[in-house]
N, C-alpha and C positions, 0 to 999 in steps of 0.2 A: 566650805568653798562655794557651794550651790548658793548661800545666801548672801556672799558678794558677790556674786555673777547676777545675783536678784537687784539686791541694792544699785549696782553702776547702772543696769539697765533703767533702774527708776529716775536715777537721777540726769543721766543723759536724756530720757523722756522729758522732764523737766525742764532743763535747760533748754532744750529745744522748743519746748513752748514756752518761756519764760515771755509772760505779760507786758512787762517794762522793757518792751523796745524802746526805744526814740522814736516818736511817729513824727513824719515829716512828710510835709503837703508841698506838692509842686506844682505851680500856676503853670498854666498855656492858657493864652490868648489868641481867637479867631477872629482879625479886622473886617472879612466878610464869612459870616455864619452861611452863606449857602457853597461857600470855596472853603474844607477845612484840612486839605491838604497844604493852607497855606497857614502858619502856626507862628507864635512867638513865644518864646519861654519869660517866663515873669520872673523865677527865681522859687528857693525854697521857704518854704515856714514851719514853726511849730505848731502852728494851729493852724484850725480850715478857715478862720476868719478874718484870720492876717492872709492867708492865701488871698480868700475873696477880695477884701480892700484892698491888696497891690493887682491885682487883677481887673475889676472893675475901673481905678485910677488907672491900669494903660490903657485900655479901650480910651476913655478920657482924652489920654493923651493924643493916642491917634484918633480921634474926632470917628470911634468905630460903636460908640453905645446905643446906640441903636440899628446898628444894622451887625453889629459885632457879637459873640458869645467868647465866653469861657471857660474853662474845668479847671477843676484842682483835684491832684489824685493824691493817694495814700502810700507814701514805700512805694513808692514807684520806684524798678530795674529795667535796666535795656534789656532785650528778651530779639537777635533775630529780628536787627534794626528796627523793634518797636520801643515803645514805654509800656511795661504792665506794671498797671496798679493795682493794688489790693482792692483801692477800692474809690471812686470818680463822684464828685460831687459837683454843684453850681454852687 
């Protein structure tokens, strides 16, 4: 009995950190970098790369690449009307 009580615990461990999530990056755009309470969502990616070029392209769009920034984050959840992400890159 004690070493299926062993076992579940291991594998519940496991599961829960199970490596192969789906990572997913999600662009926001800042048209002026010194105002970044003012934001636009770019949309999701599989990668931080496709994040960056549809990111970079909106800035583009609204005529915001140089005086504009923007992030891509990791698994980003709404958290207590924010976005927390694992983890925020350019």
């Amino acid at each position: 009995m004690i070493q299926l009580i062993i076992i579940y615990l291991i594998v519940a461990y496991l599961v829960s950190w199970w490596p192969f999530e789906e990572q997913i990056w999600q662009g926001y755009v800042y048209p002026n970098s010194n105002n970044i309470l003012i934001d636009k969502y770019v949309g999701s990616y599989k990668t931080l790369e496709e994040c960056r070029a549809a990111s970079v392209a909106m800035l583009d769009n609204l005529n915001s690449r140089e005086k504009g920034d923007y992030e891509c984050g990791l698994n980003c959840k709404p958290k207590d009307g924010l976005n927390i992400c694992d983890k925020t890159e350019r």
